[in-house]
C-alpha positions as CSV (number, residue, x, y, z in Angstrom):
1,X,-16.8,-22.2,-26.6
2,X,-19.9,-22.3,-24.5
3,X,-21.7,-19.4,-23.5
4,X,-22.9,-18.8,-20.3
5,X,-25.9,-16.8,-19.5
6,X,-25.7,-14.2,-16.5
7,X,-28.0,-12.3,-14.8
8,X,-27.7,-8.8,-15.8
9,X,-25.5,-6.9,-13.9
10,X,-27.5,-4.7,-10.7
11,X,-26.7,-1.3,-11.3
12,X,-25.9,1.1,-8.0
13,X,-25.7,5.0,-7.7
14,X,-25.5,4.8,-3.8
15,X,-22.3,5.1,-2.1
16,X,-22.0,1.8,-0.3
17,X,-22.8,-0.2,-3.7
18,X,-20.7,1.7,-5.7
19,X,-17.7,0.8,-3.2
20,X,-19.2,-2.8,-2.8
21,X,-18.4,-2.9,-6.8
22,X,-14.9,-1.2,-6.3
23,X,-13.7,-4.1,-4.2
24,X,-13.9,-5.8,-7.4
25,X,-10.8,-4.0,-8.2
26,X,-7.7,-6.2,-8.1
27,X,-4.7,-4.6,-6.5
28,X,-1.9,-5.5,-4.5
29,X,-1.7,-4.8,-0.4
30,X,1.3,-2.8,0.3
31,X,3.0,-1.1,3.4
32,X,3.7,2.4,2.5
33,X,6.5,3.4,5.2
34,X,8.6,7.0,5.5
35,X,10.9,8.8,7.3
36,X,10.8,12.8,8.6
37,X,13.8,13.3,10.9
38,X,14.0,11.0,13.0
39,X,10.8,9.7,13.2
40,X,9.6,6.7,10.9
41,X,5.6,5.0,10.4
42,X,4.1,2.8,8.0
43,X,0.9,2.4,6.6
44,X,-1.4,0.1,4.8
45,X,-1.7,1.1,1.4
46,X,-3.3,-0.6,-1.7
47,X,-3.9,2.1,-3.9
48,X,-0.5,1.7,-5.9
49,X,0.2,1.1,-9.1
50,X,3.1,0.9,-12.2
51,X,2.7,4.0,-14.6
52,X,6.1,4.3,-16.4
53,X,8.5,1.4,-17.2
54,X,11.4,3.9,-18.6
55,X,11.7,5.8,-16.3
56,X,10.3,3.5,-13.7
57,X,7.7,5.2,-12.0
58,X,4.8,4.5,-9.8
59,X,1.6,6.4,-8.5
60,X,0.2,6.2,-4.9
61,X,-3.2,7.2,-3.8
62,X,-2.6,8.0,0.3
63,X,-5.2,10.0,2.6
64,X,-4.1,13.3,3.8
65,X,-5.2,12.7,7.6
66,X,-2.5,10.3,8.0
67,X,0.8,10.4,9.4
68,X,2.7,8.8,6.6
69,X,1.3,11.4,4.0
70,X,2.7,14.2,6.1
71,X,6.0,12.3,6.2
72,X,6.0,11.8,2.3
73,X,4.7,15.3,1.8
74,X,7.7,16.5,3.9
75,X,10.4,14.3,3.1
76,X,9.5,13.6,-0.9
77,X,10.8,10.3,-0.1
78,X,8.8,6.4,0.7
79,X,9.5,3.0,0.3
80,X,6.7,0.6,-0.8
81,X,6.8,-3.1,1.3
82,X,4.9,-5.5,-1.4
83,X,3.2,-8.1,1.5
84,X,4.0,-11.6,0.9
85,X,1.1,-13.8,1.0
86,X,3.3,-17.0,2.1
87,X,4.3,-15.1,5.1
88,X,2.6,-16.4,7.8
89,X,2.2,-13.0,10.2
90,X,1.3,-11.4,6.7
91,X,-2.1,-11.0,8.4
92,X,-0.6,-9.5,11.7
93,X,1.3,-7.2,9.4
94,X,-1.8,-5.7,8.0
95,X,-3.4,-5.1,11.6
96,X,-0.4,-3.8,12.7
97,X,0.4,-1.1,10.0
98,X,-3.7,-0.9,9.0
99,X,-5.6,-0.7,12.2
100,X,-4.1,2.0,14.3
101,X,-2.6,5.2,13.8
102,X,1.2,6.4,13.9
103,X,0.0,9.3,15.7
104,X,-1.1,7.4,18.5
105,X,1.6,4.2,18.7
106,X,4.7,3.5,17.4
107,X,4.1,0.6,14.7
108,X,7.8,0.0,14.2
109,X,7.7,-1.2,18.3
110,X,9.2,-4.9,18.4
111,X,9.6,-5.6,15.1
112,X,12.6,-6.0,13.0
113,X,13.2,-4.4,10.2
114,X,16.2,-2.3,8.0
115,X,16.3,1.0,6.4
116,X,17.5,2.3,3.1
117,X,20.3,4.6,2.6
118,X,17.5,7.5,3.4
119,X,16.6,5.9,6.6
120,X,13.3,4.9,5.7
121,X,11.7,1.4,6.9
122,X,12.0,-2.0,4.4
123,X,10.4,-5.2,6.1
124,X,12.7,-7.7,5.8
125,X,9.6,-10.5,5.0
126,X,8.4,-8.4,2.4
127,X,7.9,-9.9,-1.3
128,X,9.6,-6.9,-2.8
129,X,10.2,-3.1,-2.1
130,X,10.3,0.2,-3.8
131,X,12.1,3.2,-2.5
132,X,10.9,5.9,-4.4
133,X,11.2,10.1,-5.1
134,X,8.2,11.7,-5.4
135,X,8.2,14.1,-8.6
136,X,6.3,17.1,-6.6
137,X,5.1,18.8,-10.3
138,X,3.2,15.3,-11.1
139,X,1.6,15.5,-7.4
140,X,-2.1,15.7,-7.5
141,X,-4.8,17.3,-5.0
142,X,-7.6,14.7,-4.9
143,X,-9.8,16.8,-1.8
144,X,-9.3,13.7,0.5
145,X,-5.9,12.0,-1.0
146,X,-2.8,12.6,-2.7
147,X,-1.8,11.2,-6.1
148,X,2.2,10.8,-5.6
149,X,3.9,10.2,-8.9
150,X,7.2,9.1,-7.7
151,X,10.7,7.9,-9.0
152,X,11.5,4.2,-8.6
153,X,15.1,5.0,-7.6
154,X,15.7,1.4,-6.0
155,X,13.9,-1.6,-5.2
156,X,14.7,-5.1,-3.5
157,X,13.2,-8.4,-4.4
158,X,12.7,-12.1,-3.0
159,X,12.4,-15.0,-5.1
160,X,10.6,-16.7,-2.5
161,X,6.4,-16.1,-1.9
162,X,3.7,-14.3,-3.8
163,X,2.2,-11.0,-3.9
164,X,-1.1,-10.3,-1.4
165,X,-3.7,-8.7,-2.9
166,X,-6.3,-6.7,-1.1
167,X,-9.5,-8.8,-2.1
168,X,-7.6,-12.2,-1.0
169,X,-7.7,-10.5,2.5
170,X,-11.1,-9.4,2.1
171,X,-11.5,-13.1,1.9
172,X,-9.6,-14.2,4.8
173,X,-10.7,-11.7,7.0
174,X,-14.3,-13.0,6.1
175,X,-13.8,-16.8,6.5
176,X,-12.3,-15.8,9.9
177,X,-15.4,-14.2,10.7
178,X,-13.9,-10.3,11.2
């Protein structure tokens, strides 16, 4: 095997380098959606992840300011929309559900969608979906956020299109000059 030689990787203390190196993460793009009553919202989300295959469970990181945490918080209850990267509004989807708040608009407004037996949001283009319990004794105070440890109680998925990950938006987003 040949060896390549790299430059020696720059080290950064600073807070916009050390988030500059976290988008080197890998992670999926999700939208995190919930039900309290009778009102639903979404949100982006792509700090998700597996943490249990028996039982099934997954984590969430979401930030206490929004909506959708005080719905989940609430309610103990979300579904997770996996974004299809084949789908061609998949970028739409993000600025929809990303780029404004629940507070202020109804994101759900001209857009189809179904619910699962709890009511709560699945988008029918998604690549798959989780609808989950949260397990309030695993959920974790992180100042700004809230680690959700949650059930996977149910989950939909399409044989059709691939996941989208948050850094091949990055991408896009930066070809398309935004």
């Amino acid at each position: 095997m040949e060896q390549r030689t790299r430059s020696p990787s720059k080290v950064v203390t600073d807070s916009a380098g050390l988030n500059q190196a976290l988008f080197q993460v890998t992670h999926g793009l999700y939208v995190l959606t919930a039900r309290d009553g009778g009102k639903i919202n979404g949100q982006c989300l792509d700090a998700l992840m597996q943490v249990t295959n028996a039982p099934p469970r997954i984590a969430i990181g979401v930030g206490k300011q929004s909506l959708t945490h005080e719905m989940i918080a609430r309610s103990g209850r979300f579904v997770a929309n996996v974004i299809d990267r084949d789908d061609p509004l998949c970028e739409e989807v993000v600025r929809l559900f990303g780029f404004q708040s629940g507070r202020k608009a109804d994101k759900f407004a001209g857009i189809s969608f179904t619910t699962s037996e709890q009511g709560i949001p699945i988008l029918p283009d998604a690549k798959a979906y989780f609808e989950c319990t949260i397990l309030p004794e695993l959920t974790t105070d992180l100042k700004t956020h809230s680690l959700f440890v949650a059930t996977v109680d149910q989950a939909g998925t399409n044989e059709q299109g691939e996941p989208f990950t948050y850094n091949e938006y990055r991408k896009r987003m930066k070809k398309g000059g935004q």
